[in-house]
Residue frames relative to the residue before (quaternion, step in Angstrom):
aa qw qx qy qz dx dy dz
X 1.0000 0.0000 0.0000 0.0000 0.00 0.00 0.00
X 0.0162 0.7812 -0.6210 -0.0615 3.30 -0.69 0.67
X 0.4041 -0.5901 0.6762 0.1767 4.22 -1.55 0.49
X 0.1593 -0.6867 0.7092 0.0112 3.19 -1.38 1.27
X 0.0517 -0.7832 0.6188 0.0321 3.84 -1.19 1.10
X 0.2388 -0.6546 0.7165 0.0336 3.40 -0.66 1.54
X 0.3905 -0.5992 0.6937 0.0853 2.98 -1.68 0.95
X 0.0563 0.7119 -0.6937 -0.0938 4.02 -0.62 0.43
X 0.0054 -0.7350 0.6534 0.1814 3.66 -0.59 0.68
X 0.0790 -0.8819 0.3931 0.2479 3.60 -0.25 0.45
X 0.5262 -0.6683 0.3404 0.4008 3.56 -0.87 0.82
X 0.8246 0.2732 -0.1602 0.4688 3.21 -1.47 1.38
X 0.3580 -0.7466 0.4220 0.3692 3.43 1.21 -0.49
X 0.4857 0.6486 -0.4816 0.3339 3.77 0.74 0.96
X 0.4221 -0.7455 0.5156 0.0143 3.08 0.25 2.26
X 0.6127 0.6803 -0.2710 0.2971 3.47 0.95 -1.87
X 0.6669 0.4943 -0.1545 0.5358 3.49 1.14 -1.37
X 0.7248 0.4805 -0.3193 0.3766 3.60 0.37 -0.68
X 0.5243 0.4629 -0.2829 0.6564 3.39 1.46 -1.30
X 0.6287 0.4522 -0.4995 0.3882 3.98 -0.22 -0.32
X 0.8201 0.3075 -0.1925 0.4425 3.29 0.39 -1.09
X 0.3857 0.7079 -0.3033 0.5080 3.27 1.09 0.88
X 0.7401 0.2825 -0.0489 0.6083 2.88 1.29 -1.21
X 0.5170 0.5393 -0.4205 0.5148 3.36 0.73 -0.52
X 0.7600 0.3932 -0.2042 0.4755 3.75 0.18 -1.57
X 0.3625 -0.7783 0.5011 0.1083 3.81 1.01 -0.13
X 0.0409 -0.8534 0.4542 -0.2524 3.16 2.09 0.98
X 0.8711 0.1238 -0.1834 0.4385 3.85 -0.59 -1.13
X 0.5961 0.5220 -0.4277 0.4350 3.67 0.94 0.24
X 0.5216 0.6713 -0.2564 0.4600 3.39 1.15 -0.31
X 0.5687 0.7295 -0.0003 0.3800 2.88 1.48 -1.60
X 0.7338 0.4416 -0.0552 0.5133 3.08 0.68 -2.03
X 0.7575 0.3218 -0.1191 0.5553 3.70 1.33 -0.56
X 0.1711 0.7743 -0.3844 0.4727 2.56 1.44 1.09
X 0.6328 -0.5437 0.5048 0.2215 3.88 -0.81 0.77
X 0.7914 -0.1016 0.2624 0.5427 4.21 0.50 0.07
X 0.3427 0.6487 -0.3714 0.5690 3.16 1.60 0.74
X 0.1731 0.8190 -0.5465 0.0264 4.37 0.12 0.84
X 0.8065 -0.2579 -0.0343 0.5310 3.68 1.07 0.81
X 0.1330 -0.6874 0.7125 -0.0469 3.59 -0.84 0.88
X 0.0199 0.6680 -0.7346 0.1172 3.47 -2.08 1.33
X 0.2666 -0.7025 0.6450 0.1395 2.90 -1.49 1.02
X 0.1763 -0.8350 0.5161 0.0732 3.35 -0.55 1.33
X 0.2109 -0.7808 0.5811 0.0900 3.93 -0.97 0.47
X 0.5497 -0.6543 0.4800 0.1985 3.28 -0.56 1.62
X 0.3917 -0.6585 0.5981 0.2350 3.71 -0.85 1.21
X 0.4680 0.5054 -0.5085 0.5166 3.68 0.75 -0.31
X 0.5496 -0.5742 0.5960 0.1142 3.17 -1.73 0.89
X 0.8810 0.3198 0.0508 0.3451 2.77 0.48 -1.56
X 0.3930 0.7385 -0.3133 0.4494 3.52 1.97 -0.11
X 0.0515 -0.8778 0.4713 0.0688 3.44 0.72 -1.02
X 0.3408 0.6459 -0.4701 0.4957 3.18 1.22 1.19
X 0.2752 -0.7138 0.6336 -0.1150 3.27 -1.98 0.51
X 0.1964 0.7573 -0.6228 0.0051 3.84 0.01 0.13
X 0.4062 -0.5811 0.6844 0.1699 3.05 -1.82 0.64
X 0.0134 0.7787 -0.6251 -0.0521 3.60 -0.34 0.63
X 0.2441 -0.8173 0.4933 -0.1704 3.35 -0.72 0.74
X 0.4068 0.7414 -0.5261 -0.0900 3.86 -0.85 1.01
X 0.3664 -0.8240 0.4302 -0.0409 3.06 -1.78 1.19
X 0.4714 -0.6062 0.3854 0.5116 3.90 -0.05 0.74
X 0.8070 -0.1735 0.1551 0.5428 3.80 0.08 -0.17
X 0.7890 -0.3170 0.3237 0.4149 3.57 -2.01 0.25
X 0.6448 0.6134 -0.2948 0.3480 3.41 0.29 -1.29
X 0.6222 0.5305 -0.2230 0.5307 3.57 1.19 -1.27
X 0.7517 0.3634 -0.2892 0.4683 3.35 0.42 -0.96
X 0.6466 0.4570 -0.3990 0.4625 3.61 0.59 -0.80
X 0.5282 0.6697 -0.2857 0.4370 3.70 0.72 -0.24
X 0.8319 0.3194 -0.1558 0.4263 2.93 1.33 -0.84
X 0.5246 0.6228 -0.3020 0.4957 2.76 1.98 -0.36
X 0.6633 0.5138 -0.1811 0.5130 3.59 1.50 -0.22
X 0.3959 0.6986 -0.4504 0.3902 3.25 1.52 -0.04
X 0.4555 -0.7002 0.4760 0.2752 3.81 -0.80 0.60
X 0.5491 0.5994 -0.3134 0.4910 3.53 1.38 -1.16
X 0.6122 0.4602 -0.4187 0.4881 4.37 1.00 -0.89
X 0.6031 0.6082 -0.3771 0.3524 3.31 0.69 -1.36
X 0.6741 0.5788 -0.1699 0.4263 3.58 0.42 -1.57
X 0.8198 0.3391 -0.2070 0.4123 3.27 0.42 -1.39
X 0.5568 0.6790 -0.2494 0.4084 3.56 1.70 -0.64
X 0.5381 0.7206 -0.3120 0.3065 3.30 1.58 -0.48
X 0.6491 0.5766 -0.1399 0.4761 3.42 0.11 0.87
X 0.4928 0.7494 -0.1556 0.4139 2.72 1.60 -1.67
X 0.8042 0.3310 -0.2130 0.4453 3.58 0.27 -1.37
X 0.3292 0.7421 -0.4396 0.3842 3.71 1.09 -0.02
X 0.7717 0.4174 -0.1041 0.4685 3.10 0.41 -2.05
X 0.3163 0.8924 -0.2010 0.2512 3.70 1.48 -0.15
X 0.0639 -0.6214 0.7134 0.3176 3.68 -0.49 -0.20
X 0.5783 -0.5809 0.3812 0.4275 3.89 -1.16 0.13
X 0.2901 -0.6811 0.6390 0.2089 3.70 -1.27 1.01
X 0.5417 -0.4643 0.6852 0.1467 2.69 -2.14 1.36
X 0.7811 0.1741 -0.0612 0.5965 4.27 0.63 -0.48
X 0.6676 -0.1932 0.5565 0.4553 3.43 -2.32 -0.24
X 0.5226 -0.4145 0.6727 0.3202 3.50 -1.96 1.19
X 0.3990 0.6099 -0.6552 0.1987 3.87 -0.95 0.36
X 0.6358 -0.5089 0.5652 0.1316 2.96 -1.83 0.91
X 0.2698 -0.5486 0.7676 0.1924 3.54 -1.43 1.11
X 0.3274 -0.7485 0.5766 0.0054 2.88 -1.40 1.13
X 0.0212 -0.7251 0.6798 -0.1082 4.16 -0.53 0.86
X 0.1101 -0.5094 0.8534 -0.0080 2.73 -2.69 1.00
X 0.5977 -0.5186 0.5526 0.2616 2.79 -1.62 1.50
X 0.0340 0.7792 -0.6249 -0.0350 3.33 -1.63 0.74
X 0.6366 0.1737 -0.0439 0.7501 3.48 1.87 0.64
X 0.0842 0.7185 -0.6902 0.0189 3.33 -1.19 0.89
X 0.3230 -0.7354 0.5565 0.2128 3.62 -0.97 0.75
X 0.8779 0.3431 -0.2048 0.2640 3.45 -1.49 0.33
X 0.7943 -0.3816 0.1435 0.4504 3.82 -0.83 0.17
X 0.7450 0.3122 -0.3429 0.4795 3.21 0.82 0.21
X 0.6021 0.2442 -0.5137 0.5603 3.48 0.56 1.07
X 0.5638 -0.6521 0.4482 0.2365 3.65 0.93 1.04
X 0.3365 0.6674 -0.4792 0.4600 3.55 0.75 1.45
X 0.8784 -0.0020 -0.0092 0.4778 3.35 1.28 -0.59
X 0.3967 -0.6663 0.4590 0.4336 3.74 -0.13 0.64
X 0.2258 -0.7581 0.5417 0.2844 3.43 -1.11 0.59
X 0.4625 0.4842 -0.6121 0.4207 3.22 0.11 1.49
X 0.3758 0.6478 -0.6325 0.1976 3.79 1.43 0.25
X 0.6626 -0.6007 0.3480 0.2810 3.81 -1.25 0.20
X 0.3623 -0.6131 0.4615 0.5290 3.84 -0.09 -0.41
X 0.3023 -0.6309 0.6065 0.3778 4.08 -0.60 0.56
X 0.1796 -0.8310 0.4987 0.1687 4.26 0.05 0.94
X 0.5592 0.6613 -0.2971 0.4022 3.21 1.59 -0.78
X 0.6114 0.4410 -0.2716 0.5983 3.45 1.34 -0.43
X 0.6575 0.5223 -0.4052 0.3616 2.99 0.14 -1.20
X 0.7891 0.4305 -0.1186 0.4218 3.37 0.51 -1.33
X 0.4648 0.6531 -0.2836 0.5263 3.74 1.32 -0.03
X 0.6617 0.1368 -0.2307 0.7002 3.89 0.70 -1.42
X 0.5354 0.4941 -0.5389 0.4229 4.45 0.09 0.39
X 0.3463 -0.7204 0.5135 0.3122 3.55 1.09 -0.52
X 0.5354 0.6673 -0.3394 0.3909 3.98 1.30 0.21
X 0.4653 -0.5739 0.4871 0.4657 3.38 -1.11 0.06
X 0.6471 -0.5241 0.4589 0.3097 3.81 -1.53 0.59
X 0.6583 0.4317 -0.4150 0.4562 3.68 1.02 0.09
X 0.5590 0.6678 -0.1629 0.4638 3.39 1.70 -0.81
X 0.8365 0.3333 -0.1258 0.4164 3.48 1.42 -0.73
X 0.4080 0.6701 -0.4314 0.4455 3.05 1.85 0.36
X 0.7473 0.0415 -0.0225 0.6628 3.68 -0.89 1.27
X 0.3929 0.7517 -0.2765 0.4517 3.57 0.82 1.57
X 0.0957 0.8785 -0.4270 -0.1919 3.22 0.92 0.01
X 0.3025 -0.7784 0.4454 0.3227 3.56 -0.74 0.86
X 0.0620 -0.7151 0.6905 0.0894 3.52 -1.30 0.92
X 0.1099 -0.6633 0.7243 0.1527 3.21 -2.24 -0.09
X 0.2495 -0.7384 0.4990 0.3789 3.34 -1.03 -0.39
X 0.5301 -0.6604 0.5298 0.0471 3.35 -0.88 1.79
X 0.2723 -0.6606 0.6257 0.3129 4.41 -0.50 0.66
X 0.7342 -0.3378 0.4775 0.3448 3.42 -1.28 -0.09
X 0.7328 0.4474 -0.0741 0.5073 3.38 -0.64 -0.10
X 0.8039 0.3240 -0.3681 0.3365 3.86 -0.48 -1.95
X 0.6441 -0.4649 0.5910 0.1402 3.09 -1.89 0.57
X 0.5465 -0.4864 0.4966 0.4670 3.75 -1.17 0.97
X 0.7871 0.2214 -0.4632 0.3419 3.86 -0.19 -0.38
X 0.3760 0.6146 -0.5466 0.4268 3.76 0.86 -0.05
X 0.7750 0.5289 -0.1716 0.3002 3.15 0.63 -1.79
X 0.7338 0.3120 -0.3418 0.4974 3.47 1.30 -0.30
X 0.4805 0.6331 -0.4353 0.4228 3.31 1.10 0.33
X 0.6241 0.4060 -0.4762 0.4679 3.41 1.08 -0.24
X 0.8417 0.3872 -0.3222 0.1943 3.02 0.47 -0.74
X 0.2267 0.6757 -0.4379 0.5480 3.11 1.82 1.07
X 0.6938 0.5361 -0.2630 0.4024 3.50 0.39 -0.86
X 0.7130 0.4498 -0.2963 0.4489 3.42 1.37 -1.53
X 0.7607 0.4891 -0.3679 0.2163 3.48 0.89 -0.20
């Protein structure tokens, strides 16, 4: 199995437009019924201001995806597509990945009855361990910083 990751920069940052024409064109439903196509999302930077999008995307292997990328019906329906665009430096194409590690009970690394460690959890949350059971942990993240920026803050907050 391999995951395909489309970059959408959209122009101006109007996410709003890209996801429309998404839907309109019925783009990731198409997809899913797709030949070696096992699930496809259109994801929307939490950054306001990023104006990005990725198609994420898995497929039984290259061949499947490249298939689709050759399908006339994508072509067709893609038309337009670059409009809504900031300007590419390349061809709209998918980075392509293979899993090389998977974490948790279902890649039989851990029993899924291991506990939550709350005492941590609830340490980098900055809560008490009764407070963070069934808790999701948040922070706030600047604009911009990088996952290691990002754990550095939250090195800092503790």
């Amino acid at each position: 199995m391999i995951t395909s990751v489309l970059q959408l920069p959209a122009r101006a940052g109007d996410v709003a437009a890209v996801q429309a024409f998404y839907e309109r064109r019925g783009i990731l439903e198409r997809a899913e019924r797709f030949p070696g196509c096992r699930a496809v999302s259109l994801l929307r930077d939490l950054d306001p201001g990023s104006g990005r999008l990725l198609v994420v995307a898995e497929w039984d292997d290259a061949a499947a995806y490249a298939r689709w990328v050759a399908d006339p019906w994508r072509a067709e329906s893609s038309a337009g597509l670059l409009d809504l665009l900031e300007p590419l430096d390349r061809p709209l194409v998918a980075q392509l990945y293979e899993s090389v590690g998977r974490g948790g009970a279902s890649a039989g690394t851990a029993p899924a009855t291991d506990p939550v460690d709350t005492q941590t959890s609830a340490a980098v949350a900055g809560t008490s361990p009764a407070a963070a059971v069934g808790t999701p942990m948040s922070t706030t993240v600047p604009s911009g910083a990088s996952a290691t920026g990002a754990a550095h803050i939250l090195e800092e907050q503790q």
